[in-house]
MARDRENRO-487845 format. One record per atom (N, C-alpha, C): x, z, y; residue in one letter. Coordinates in steps of 0.05 Angstrom, whole numbers, padded with zeros to 5 digits, always signed. Layout:
<nodes>
XZYA;...
</nodes>
This chain:
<nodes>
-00369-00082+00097X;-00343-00075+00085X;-00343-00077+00054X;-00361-00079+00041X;-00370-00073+00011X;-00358-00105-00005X;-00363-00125+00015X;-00353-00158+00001X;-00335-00155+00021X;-00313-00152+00030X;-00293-00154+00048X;-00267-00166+00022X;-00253-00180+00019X;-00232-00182+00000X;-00206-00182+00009X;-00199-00191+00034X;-00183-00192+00045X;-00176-00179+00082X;-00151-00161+00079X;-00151-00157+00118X;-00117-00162+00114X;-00118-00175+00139X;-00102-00178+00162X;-00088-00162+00180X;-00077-00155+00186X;-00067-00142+00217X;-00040-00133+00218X;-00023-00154+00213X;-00006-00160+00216X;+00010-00162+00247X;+00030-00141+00262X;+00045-00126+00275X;+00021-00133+00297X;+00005-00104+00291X;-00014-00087+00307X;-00004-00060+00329X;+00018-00053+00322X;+00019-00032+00326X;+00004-00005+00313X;+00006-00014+00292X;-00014+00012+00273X;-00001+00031+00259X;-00008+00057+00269X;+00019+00087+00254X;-00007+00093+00242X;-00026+00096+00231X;-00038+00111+00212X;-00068+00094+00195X;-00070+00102+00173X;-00089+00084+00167X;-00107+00114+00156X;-00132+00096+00165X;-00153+00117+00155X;-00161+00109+00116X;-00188+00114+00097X;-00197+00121+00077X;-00200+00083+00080X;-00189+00070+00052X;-00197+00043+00037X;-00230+00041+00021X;-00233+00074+00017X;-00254+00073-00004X;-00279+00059-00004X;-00285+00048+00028X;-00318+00030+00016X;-00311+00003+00015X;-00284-00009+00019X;-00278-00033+00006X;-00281-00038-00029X;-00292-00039-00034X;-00294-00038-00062X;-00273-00066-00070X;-00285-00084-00058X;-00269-00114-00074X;-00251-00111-00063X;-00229-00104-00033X;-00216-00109-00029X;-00187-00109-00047X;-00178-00137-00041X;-00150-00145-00065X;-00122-00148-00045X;-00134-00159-00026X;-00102-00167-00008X;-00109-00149+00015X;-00085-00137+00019X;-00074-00116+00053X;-00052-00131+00060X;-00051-00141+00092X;-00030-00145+00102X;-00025-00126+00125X;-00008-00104+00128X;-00004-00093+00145X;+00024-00093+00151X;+00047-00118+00144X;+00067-00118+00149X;+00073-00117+00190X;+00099-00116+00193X;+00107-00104+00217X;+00086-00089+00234X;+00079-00062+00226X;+00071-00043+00248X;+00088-00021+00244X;+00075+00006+00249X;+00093+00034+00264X;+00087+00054+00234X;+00077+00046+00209X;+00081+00051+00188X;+00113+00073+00177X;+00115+00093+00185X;+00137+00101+00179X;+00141+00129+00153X;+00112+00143+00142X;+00111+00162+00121X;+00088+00153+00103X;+00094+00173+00084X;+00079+00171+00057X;+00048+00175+00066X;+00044+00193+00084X;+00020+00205+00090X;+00003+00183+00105X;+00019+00172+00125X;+00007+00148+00143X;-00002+00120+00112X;-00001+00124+00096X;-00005+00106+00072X;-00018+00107+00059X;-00037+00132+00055X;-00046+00145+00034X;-00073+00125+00037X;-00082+00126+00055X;-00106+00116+00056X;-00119+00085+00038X;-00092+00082+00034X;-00101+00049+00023X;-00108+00047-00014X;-00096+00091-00024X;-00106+00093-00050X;-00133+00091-00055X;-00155+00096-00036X;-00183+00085-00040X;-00194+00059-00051X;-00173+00043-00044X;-00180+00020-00048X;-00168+00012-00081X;-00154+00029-00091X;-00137+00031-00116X;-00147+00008-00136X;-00171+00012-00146X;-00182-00003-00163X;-00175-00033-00163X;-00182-00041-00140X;-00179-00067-00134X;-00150-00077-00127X;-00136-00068-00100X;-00120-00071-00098X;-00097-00087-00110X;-00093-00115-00112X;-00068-00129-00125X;-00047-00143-00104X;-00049-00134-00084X;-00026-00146-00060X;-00028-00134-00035X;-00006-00117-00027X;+00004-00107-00003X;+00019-00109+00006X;+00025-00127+00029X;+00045-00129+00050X;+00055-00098+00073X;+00068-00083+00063X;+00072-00068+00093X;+00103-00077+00100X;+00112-00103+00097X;+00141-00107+00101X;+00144-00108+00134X;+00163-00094+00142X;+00170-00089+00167X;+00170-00063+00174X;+00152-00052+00159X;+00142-00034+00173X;+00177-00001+00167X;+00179+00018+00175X;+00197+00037+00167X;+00190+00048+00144X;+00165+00056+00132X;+00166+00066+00106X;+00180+00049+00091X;+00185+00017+00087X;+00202+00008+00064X;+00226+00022+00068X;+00232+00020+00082X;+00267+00035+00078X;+00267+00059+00063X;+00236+00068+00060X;+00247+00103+00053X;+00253+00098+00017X;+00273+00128+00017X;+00273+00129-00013X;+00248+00117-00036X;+00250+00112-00056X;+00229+00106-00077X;+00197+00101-00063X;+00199+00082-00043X;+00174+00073-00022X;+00167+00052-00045X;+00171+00029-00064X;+00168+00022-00082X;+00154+00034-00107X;+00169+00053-00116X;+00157+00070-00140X;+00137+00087-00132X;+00135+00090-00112X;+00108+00104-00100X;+00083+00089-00097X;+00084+00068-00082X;+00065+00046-00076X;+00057+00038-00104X;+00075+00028-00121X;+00065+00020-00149X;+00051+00043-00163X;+00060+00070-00167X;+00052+00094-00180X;+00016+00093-00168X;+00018+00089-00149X;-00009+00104-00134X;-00035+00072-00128X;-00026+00052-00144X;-00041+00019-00138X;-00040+00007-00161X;-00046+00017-00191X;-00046+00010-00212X;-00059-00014-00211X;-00075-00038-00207X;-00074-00060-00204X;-00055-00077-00187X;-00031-00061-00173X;-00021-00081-00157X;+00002-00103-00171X;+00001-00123-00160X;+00012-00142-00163X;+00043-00143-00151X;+00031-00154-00131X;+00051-00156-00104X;+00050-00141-00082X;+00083-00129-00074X;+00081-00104-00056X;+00102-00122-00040X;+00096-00126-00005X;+00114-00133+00005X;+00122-00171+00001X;+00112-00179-00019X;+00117-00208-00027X;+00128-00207-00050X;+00134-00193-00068X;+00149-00197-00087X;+00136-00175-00101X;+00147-00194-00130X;+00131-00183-00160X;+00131-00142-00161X;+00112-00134-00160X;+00109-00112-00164X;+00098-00105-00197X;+00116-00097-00215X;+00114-00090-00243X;+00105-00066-00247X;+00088-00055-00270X;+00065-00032-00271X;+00091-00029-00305X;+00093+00003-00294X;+00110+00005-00319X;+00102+00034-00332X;+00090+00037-00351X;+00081+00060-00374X;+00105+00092-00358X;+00131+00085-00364X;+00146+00102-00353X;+00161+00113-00334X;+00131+00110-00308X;+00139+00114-00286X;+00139+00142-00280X;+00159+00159-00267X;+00148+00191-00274X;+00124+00196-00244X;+00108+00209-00264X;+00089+00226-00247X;+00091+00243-00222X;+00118+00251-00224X;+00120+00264-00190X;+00150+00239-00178X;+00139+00234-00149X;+00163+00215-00145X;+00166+00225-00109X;+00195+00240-00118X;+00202+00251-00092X;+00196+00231-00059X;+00180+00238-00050X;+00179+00222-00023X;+00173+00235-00001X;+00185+00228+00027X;+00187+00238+00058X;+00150+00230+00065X;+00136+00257+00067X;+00115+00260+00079X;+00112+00257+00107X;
</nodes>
């Protein structure tokens, strides 16, 4: 898992993700269309923070939720791309960002 750079799993049926943290390199997540529906079921992919510059969870119900964007970006400070499209890292993002746990 340590040289892993890239996963897949794309509409798995997947509601929860466990800890990113022994991916070290990993850069790309595709976990678009699964059962992805709270903040909490998400958390797991901040392990991988460092690296992290592209995440797909499009399909999944958490995009719909309020500020599911400003969250993902707040908490993936190298990310790039969230979903397929340009994800921007901005100095004045506020530090608490109301979201459905």
């Amino acid at each position: 898992p340590r040289t892993l750079t890239e996963i897949a799993l794309p509409n798995t049926q997947i509601t929860e993700l466990g800890s990113f943290e022994k991916f070290a390199v990993l850069n790309r997540v595709d976990l678009s269309l699964n059962r992805l529906c709270f903040a909490r079921q998400v958390t797991g992919l901040f392990g991988a923070a460092p690296s992290l510059t592209d995440v797909n969870l499009a399909g999944n119900p958490i995009c719909t939720t309020t500020n599911y964007r400003l969250f993902m970006v707040h908490n993936l400070p190298k990310l790039e791309l969230l979903d397929g499209t340009y994800a921007p890292q901005t100095p004045f993002m506020p530090l608490i960002i109301p979201f459905t746990w």
